[in-house]
C-alpha positions in Angstrom: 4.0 196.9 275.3 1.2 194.6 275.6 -2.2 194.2 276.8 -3.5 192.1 279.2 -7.1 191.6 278.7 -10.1 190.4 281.4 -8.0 191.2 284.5 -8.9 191.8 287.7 -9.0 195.5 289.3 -5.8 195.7 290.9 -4.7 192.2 290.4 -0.9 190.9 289.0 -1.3 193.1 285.9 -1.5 196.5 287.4 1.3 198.6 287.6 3.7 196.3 285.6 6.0 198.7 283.0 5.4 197.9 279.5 1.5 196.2 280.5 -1.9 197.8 279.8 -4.4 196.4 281.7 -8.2 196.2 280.7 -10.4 195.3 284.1 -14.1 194.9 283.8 -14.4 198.8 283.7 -12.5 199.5 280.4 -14.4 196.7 278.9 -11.5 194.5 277.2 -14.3 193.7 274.1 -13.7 196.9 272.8 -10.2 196.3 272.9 -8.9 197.9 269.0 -5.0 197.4 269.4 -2.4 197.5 268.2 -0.5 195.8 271.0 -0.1 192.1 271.4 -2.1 190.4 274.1 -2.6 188.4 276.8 -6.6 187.5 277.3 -8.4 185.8 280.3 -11.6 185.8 278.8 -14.3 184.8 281.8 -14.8 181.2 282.2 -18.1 180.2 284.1 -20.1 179.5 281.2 -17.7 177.7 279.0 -16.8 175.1 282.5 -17.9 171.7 283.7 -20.3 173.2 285.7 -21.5 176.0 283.0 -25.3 175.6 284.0 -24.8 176.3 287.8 -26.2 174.6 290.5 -28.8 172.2 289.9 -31.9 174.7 291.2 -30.4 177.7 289.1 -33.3 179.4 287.9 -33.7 181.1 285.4 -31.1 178.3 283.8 -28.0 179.5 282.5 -27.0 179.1 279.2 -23.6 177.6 277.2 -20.8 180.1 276.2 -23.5 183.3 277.9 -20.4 185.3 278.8 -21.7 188.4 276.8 -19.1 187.6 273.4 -16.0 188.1 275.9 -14.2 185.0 274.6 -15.1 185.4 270.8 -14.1 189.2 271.6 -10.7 187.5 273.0 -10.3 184.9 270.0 -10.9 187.6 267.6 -7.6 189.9 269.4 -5.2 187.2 269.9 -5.6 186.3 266.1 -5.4 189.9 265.2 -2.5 191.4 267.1 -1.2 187.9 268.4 -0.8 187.1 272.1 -2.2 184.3 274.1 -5.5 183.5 275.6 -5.8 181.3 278.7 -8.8 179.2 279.5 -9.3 176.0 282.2 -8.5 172.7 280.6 -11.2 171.2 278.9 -13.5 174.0 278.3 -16.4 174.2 275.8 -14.8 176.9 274.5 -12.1 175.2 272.4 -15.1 173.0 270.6 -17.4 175.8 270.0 -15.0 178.1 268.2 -13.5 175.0 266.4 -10.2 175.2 267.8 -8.3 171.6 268.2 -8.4 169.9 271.5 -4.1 170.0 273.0 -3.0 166.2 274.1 -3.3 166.3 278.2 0.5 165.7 278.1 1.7 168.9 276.7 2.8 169.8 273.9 2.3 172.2 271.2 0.2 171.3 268.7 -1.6 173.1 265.6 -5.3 175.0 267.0 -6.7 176.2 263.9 -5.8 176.9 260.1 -4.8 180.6 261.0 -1.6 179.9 262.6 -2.7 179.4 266.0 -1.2 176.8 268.6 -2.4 175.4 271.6 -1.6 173.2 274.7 -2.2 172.3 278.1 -0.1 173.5 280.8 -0.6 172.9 284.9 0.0 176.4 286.7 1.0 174.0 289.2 4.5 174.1 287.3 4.5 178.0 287.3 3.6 179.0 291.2 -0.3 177.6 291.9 -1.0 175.6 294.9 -3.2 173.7 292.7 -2.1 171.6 289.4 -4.3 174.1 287.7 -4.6 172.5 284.3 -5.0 175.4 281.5 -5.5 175.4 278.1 -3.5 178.5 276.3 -4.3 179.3 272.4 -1.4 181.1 271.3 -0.4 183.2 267.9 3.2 183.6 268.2 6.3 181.6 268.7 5.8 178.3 270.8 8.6 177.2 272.8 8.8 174.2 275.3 7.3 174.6 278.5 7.0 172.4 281.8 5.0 169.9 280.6 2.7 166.9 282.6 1.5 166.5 286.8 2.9 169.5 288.7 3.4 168.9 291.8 0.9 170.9 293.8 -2.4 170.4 296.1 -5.3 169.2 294.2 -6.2 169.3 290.2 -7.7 172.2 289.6 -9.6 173.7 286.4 -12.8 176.0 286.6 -13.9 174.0 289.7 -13.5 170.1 290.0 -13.2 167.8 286.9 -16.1 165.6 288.3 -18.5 165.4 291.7 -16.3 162.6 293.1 -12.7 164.7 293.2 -14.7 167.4 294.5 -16.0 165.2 297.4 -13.0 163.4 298.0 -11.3 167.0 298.1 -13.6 168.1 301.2 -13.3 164.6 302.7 -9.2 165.8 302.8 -9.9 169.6 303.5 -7.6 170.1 300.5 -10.4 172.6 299.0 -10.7 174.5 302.2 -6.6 175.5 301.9 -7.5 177.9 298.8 -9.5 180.7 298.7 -11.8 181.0 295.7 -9.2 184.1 295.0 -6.6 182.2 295.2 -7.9 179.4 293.3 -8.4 182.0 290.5 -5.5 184.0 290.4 -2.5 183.8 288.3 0.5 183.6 290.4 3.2 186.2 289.0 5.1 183.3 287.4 2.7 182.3 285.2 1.6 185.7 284.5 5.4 186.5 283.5 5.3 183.6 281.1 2.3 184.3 279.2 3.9 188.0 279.4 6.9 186.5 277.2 4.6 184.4 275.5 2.8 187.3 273.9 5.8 189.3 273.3 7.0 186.7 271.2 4.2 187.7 268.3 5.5 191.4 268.5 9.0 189.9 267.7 7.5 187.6 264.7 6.1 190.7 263.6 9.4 192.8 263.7 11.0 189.6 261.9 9.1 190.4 258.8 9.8 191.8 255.6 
């Protein structure tokens, strides 16, 4: 069994055997155990564009997502799992986790045994490249590392105001939904599935 944390109602984790799913209802904060999981802690405020749009008032504020990614942090590291955020989010830096090479690659994320490393869902069955940072605490294996290839780069949004205006200049943005754009294909899901199980296997393992 495992949990899968910040899921959408309905979405690629419900009615999977063997998967507990925690939807904005349930409230995945309150999340106690004991199962491993896998966390998609919300991502607007820890993105490139965290402050909204440039007449946002009142302005937003950095990492304002309520304690849903510390809430995360603290449940991967406590009944292991993974946690998936967009490449290059705040995130990472404010919690003091170590930034993964953009290659691939796992690579140490903290002095608690985490790993981490960047992945393209692109690989796994996104349209887009998708780049995605995971933090894991279980057993890393290889993955498929560097450029998918897919539509367009893809993280929480555009990686700068030029690929997002080149991407309407070539209508490549209009060919995802903003559902699609932020679901987790049932490929990927399935790999960050075995990813988490792998902690309840390290935990089995010892004495």
């Amino acid at each position: 069994m495992i949990a899968a944390l910040y899921v959408e109602p309905g979405g690629a984790y419900f009615d999977l055997e063997g998967v507990d799913p925690w939807d904005e209802n349930r409230d995945a904060r309150t999340y106690q155990g004991p199962h491993p999981v896998v966390a998609h802690p919300p991502c607007a405020r820890w993105g490139r564009y965290w402050g909204g749009a440039p007449k946002t008032l009142p302005r937003l504020k950095i990492g304002d997502d309520a304690g849903c990614f510390a809430a995360a942090l603290h449940a991967v590291r406590t009944y292991g799992g993974v946690l998936e955020h967009p490449e290059a989010t705040h995130a990472w830096k404010w919690f003091g986790l170590n930034r993964p090479p953009r290659s691939g690659g796992w690579v140490p994320a903290d002095f608690l045994g985490g790993w981490t490393c960047c992945v393209e869902q692109g690989h796994y069955g996104h349209r887009a490249r998708k780049a995605t940072w995971l933090y894991l605490v279980g057993a890393p294996r290889s993955l498929k590392w560097g450029k998918s290839e897919a539509l367009i780069r893809l993280d929480d949004g555009f990686h700068s105001a030029e690929e997002r205006r080149r991407a309407v200049r070539t209508g490549a943005c209009q060919q995802l939904s903003k559902r699609e754009r932020s679901a987790t294909p049932t490929p990927f899901r399935d790999l960050l599935i075995s990813l988490a199980l792998t902690a309840k296997q390290e935990k089995r393992s010892c004495p």
